[in-house]
Residue, then its C-alpha position, 0 to 999 in steps of 0.5 A: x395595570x399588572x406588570x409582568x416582571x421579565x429576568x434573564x436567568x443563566x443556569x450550569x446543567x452538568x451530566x451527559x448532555x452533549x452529544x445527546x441532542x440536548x442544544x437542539x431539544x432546547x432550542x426547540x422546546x424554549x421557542x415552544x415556551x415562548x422564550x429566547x436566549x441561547x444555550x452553549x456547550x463548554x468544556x464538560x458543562x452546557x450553559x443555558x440563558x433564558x430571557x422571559x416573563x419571571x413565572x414562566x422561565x421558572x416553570x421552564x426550569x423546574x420541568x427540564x428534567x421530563x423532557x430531556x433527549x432518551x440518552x441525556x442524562x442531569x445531574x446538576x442545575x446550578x444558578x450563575x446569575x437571575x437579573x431583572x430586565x426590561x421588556x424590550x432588552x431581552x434577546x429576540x430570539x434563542x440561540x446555540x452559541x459556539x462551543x466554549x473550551x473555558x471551564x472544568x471539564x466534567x463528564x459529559x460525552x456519552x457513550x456510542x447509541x445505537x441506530x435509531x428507528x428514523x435512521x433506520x427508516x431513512x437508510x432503507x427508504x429510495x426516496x432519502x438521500x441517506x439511501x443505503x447509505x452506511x454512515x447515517x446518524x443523527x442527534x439520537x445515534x451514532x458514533x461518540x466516544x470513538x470519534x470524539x478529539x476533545x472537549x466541548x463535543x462539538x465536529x470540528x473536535x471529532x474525527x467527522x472535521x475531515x468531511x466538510x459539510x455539503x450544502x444539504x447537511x449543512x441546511x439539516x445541521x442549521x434548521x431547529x425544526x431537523x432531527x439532525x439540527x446540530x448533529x455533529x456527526x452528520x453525514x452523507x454520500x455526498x460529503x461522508x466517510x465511504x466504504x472501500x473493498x480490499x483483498x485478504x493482504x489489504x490491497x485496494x480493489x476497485x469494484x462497482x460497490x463494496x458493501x454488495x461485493x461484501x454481501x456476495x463474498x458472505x454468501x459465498x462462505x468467505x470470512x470478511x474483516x468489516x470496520x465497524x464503530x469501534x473496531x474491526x469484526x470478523x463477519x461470516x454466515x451464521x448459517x454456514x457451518x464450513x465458514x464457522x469452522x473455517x473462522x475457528x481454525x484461523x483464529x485459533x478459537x477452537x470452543x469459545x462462543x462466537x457472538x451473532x447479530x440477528x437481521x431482526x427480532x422476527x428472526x430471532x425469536x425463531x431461534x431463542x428464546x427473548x423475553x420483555x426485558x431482553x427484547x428492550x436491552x437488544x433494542x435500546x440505545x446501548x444495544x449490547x450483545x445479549x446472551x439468550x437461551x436457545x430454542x430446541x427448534x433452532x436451525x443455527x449450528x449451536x453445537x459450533x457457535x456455542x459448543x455445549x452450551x444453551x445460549x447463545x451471545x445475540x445482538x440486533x444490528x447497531x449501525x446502517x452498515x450492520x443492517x446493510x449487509x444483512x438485508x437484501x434490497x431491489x438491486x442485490x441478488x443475494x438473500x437476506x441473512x437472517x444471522x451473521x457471526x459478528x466476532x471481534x476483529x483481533x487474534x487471541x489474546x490481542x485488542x481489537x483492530x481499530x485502523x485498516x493498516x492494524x487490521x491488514x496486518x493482524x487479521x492478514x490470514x483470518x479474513x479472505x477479504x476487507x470491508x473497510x472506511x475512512x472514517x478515524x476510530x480514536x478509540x477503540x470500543x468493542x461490543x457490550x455484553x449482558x444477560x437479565x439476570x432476575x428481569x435486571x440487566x447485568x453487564x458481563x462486559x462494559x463497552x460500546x453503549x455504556x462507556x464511558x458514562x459516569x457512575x456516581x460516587x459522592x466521594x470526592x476525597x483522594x482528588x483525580x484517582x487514576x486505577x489501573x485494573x487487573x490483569x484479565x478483562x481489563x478496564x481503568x477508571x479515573x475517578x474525579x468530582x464525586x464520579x467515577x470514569x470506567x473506560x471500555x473493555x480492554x481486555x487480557x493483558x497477555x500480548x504486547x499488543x494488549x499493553x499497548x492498548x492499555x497504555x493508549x487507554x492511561x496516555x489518554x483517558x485523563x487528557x480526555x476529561x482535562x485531568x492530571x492523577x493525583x494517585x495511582x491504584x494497582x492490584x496488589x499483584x507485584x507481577x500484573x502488567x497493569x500494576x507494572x504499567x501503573x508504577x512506571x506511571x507513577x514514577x514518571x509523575x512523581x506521585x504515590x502508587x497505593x496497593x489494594x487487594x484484589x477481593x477488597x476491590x471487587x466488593x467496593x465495586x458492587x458497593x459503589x453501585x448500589x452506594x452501601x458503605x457498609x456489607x458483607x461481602x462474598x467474593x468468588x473468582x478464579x484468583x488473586x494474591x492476598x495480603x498472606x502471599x496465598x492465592x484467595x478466590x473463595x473469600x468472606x470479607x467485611x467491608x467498612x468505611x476506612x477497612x475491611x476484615x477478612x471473615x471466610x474462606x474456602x479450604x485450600x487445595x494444591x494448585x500444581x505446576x502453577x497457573x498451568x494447572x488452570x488449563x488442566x481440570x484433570x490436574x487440579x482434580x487429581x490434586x484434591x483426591x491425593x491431598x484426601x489420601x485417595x489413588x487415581x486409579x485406571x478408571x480415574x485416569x482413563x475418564x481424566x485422559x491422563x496417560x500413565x506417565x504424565x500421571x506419574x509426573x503429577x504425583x512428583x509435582x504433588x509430593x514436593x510441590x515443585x512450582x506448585x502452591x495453595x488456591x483458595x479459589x472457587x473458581x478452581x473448585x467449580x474447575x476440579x468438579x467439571x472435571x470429575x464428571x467428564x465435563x470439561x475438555x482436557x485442556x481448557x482454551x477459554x477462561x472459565x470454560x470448565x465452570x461454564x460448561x458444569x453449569x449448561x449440564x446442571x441447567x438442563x438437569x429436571x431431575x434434581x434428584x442427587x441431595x446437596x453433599x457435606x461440608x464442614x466449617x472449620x475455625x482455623x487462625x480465627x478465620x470460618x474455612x469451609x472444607x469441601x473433603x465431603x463433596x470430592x470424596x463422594x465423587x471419588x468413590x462414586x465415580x458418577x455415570x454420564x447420565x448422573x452427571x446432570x443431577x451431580x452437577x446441580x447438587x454441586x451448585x446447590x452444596x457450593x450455595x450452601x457453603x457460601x450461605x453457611x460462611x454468611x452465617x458464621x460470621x455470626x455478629x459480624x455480619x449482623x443486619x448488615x445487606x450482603x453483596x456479591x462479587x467475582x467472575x463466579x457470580x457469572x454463573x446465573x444458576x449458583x447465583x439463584x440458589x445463593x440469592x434465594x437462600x440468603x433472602x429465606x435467612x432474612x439477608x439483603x442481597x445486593x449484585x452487579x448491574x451495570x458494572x461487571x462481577x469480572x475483573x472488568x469492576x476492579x478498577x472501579x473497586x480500586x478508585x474506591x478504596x483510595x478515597x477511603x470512604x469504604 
């Protein structure tokens, strides 16, 4: 007789597996195969044992990577032991264990998931006792990364141990057979978080419902502040233009896009444009902001949800409570609002709210009332944003949905780096274990209030994953707060503090994600200090393990009065033309709306260079240009805006009708430096209508891809077959990326760009954890 030979197998999976329902998917699918034993979530691995006929718990091995949960993610099956039993010793059942603290941590909480369609279906069904109710969640959605305390996920370590399970979620959390079977951040009205409604000072009122009341306020025109999963938004009706308005003067937010959530995609394609690839982003887990092209056709305000633009940033709702207020049900006599402003909860410049005291005093004055929970936000994670760039997604903002998944370095030299970022759109990474840690958006460290979220983001982050910096990362910056908060650090734990160079950073950032050791790469921003003391942004580095050599840049101009100059296209404008010998006349001024004696003061400024220095910046370019042909406002009051705008108008021009303008490459101390006299003399002397100015700003774009082409090239052997990559807030621009990527490839080159970690600054940390494991 044939005896079937019985093992006990115990394997270590490592990735993003807890959180995800991995346990409860297990449970169901190893009862499914006829086997028992148990699974259990340790520190940051999960443990699996398995007890059953030899050939059929090895089949069951080899196909676990097919029938993982949509947002787990294995990296790793490692054997601990494979034992020989009897028949009769294996266990009776499977099991989920406890959770074990024992181990090293490794990553493995994933990122905050959107509402599912179940959910989703219960919240809107009269039958279900999640019936409109906002804090619904199961194995598949639902808070993460902002509710979770420690390590292994598990309720009791999560903001969700302040609500006792009731009996009915109790039944749910127990039966292997329940979509929420193990769902740790299950709740319902009878034993979850509840909504409550404040006035505009933060005092409690007492009404019958605050999510009607919230809908009724909306529909009145009111600004309501509502808490959200990682934070506090400021809500209104997208359709009202007087409440638009109204947010804008309050925030003091005069043209920066707002971002709107659509009731559905029904809505939405009424108003933009979505193509396949966009419809799955704003539908998946990770349901970021998508910025989408609008229709001619739509009704919505473009001109003050997103003045001079053609496009407009769009999410789906991402939590019950989104979708709650948006729809009309039975009860509510208020309609359905097919757009909602959906903004950050914070003033300029400051993070976003995440506790209802923060949001009662800093939002006191911009929101006419509250809608908020008692449910803790540990940490704060606001909105992602993205674009599909050439059908690939590409992250302009990592946050909610993505972080703080980990990204795969092999690299495991340097031990736990902690980098610190830059000083705009900042993020940190801790890199550790062949894998890299970036945390959410930060942001712009221009407040004390920014420093402090900066701070709580480096007391905790390592703590978080049970780790201790080895080293720190800083720009080479001396005066970024985040170089400054990283050398206090450092100083406090006694351990070295390495500089790296802004550009050399981004190019290892873009490498990193596609694991290319060695390229060239073109990295252009708007600035960062270079290892001369010059301000760099127009840069052609070669990038190779151990090093980088610096190949190209763009010619310098005279950046006056500083980083006020930033604010003021004009000036930088009127820097270019003296430094070519050529006036700024009346008409000059009067286009520039420059006043006679503020002139007069530039020119002073000019000639001695008071408080002024050299910028090689492509950033500053794309800015003089925007303001030469009137495009740009006088003052900027948003990064990038000038760029941003030039690129709308060269978008919309059909014409393309004005050839590319002349540039010429220069040798100077053995670097390529490309000299853009030609472009700005032509705009001087042709000082270009307002009807040209859609055909001068596209010949523009394309001259600026030539330059950036024509480095590539110069490089000559340098660069040989090597792929090139690309980098910095100016590969934002979707229409300068195009020509440059398409021309680069007709040369023959590889090129390789951002995907899911930002061309912005928001990459830098990561660029930076590369470089000091030295493998680059």
């Amino acid at each position: 007789m044939l005896t079937i030979s019985y093992i006990r197998l115990t394997v270590e999976l490592r990735g993003i597996l807890q959180g995800v329902g991995f346990r409860p998917a297990m449970a169901r699918i190893v009862k499914q195969a006829g086997l028992t034993g148990w699974v259990r979530n340790q520190s940051g691995t999960v443990r699996l044992v398995l007890d059953g006929p030899c050939e059929t718990v090895e089949e069951f091995i080899g196909s676990i990577a097919g029938k993982l949960p949509p947002r787990a993610r294995l990296e790793e099956i490692s054997t601990v032991s494979k034992l020989v039993i009897e028949k009769h010793e294996a266990a009776p059942v499977f099991e989920i264990l406890r959770s074990s603290s024992t181990g090293s941590t490794r990553v493995s909480i994933p990122a905050d998931l959107a509402m599912c369609e179940d959910c989703r279906s219960d919240v809107f069904n009269r039958s279900s006792r999640y019936y409109r109710y906002p804090f619904t969640t199961c194995t598949n959605c639902g808070p993460r990364y902002t509710v979770v305390e420690a390590m292994p996920y598990d309720r009791e370590r999560t903001a969700l141990k302040e609500f006792p399970l009731c009996s009915e979620c109790r039944a749910e959390y127990t039966d292997a057979s329940n979509r929420r079977y193990h769902a740790e951040s299950i709740a319902c009205p009878v034993c979850g978080p509840q909504l409550f409604w404040a006035d505009g000072e933060g005092n409690i009122r007492q009404v019958e419902d605050p999510l009607l009341e919230a809908r009724r306020k909306l529909a009145q025109g009111s600004i309501v502040a509502v808490r959200g999963l990682g934070g506090y938004l400021l809500v209104t009706d997208a359709a009202n233009r007087v409440a638009i308005e109204r947010l804008r003067q309050r925030k003091k937010r005069p043209a920066k896009p707002f971002a709107v959530m659509a009731r559905n995609l029904e809505v939405l394609r009424k108003h933009c444009v979505v193509s396949t690839a966009e419809r799955e982003l704003l539908s998946s887990p990770s349901a970021p902001i998508v910025v989408l092209d609008t229709l001619k056709s739509s009704t919505l305000p473009l001109d003050i949800l997103a003045p001079k633009l053609r496009n407009l940033g769009v999410m789906l709702p991402t939590t019950p409570l989104h979708a709650l207020l948006a729809e009309q049900l039975d009860e509510d006599p208020v309609e359905s609002f097919d757009f909602l402003v959906m903004t950050s909860g914070n003033r300029g410049g400051e993070p976003v709210c995440i506790s209802n005291a923060e949001a009662f005093d800093r939002l006191s004055g911009i929101a006419d009332f509250f809608l908020g929970h008692n449910r803790t936000i540990n940490l704060r994670n606001d909105d992602s944003l993205a674009v599909v760039d050439r059908e690939e997604v590409q992250l302009w903002r990592r946050a909610r949905g993505y972080a703080p998944d980990s990204i795969v370095t092999d690299r495991n030299s340097g031990g736990t780096v902690l980098a610190m970022g830059a000083e705009l759109k900042n993020t940190v990474c801790l890199a550790f274990d062949g894998q890299a840690v970036l945390s959410p958006h930060i942001g712009n460290l221009e407040t004390p209030e920014a420093l402090d979220g900066l701070e709580q983001v480096v007391n905790s982050f390592p703590g978080y994953f049970s780790r201790i910096p080895e080293v720190i990362a800083v720009d080479l910056h001396p005066d970024m707060h985040s170089t400054r908060v990283g050398r206090t650090l450092g100083k406090k734990l006694g351990i070295p503090v390495v500089e790296v160079q802004h550009h050399h950073a981004h190019a290892l950032s873009v490498m990193c994600e596609h694991g290319i050791e060695e390229a060239i790469a073109v990295v252009f921003d708007g600035t960062g200090l270079g290892t001369d003391g010059a301000i760099w942004g127009g840069e052609l580095l070669h990038v190779y393990p151990g090093g980088w050599k610096r190949l190209g840049t763009l010619s310098p101009s005279l950046l006056l009065g500083g980083d006020t100059a930033v604010k003021r296209p004009a000036k930088q404008l009127a820097a270019r033309f003296w430094q070519l010998g050529l006036p700024v006349d009346r008409r000059w001024r009067s286009r520039l709306g420059v006043s006679e004696y503020e002139l007069s003061l530039w020119r002073a400024q000019f000639e001695k260079k008071l408080n002024s220095f050299d910028t090689h910046a492509a950033g500053r370019v794309f800015d003089a240009f925007s303001a030469g042909l009137s495009i740009s406002p006088s003052e900027v009051s948003y990064e990038g805006q000038a760029a941003i705008w030039l690129e709308s108008v060269a978008a919309a021009d059909s014409t393309q009708r004005h050839p590319d303008f002349d540039i010429e490459i220069k040798i100077v101390d053995g670097l390529s430096v490309v000299d853009l006299s030609a472009v700005f003399a032509a705009l001087h002397g042709a000082f270009p209508s307002a009807d040209q100015a859609g055909s001068w700003a596209m010949a523009f774009h394309r001259t600026m891809a030539k330059a950036a082409v024509a480095m590539v090239d110069n490089a000559g052997s340098e660069s040989g077959t090597l792929p090139v990559v690309l980098s910095g807030g100016v590969m934002m621009n979707r229409l300068f990326v195009s020509i440059l990527v398409e021309r680069l490839r007709r040369n023959g080159k590889a090129v390789f760009t951002h995907r899911l970690v930002p061309p912005n600054d928001g990459g830098i940390s990561l660029g930076q954890v590369c470089a000091i494991q030295g493998d680059y």
